[in-house]
C-alpha positions in Angstrom: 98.8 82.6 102.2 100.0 85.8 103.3 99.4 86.5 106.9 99.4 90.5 107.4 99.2 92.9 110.8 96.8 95.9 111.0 95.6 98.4 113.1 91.7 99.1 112.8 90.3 102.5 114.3 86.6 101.9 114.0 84.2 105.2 113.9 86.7 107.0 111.8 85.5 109.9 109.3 86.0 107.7 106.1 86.9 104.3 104.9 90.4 104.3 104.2 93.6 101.9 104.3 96.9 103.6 105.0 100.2 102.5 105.3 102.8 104.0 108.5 106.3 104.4 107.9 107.3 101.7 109.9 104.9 99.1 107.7 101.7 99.0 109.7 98.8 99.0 107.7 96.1 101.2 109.3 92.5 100.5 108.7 89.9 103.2 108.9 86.4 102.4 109.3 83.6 104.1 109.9 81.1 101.5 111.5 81.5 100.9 115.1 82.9 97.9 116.9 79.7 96.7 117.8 78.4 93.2 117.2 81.3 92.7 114.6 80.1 95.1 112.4 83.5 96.8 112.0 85.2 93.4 111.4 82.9 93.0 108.7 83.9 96.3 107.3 87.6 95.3 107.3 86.8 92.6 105.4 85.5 94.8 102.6 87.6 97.3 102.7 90.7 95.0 102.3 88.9 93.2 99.4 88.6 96.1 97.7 91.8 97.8 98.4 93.6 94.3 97.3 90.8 92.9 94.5 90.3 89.6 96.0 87.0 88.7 96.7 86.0 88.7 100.4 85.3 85.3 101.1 89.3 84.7 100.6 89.9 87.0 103.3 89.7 85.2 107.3 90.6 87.0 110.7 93.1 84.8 112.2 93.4 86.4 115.2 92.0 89.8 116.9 88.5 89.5 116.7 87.7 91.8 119.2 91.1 93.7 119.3 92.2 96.7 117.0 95.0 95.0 116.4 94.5 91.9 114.1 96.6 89.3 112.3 94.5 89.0 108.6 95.2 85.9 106.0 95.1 87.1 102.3 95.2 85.2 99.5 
């Protein structure tokens, strides 16, 4: 399984996924990083952005971090 690097800025103005020209993927989520509510919403917002369902979808590492190591399926 794929293990992928992103960079979540919680509270943003919209969900979004975006890519930066050196390959980061940038995760924009509007829920606040409180009580893991914006981990939850990376977790949907990749499985919809990718089509997989969320339960194939596990923070390796970065749980309380913005930056985060994500396995894929």
């Amino acid at each position: 399984m794929p293990k992928v690097n992103l960079r979540v800025i919680p509270r943003a103005r919209q969900n979004k996924i975006t890519t930066d020209a050196d390959g980061t993927i940038r995760v924009h989520i509007t829920a606040a990083p409180v009580d893991g509510a914006a981990n939850d919403a990376v977790i949907r917002a990749l499985a919809e952005h990718f089509h997989v369902p969320k339960s194939q979808i596990k923070i390796i590492r970065g749980e309380t971090s913005r930056n985060k190591v994500v396995e894929l399926p």
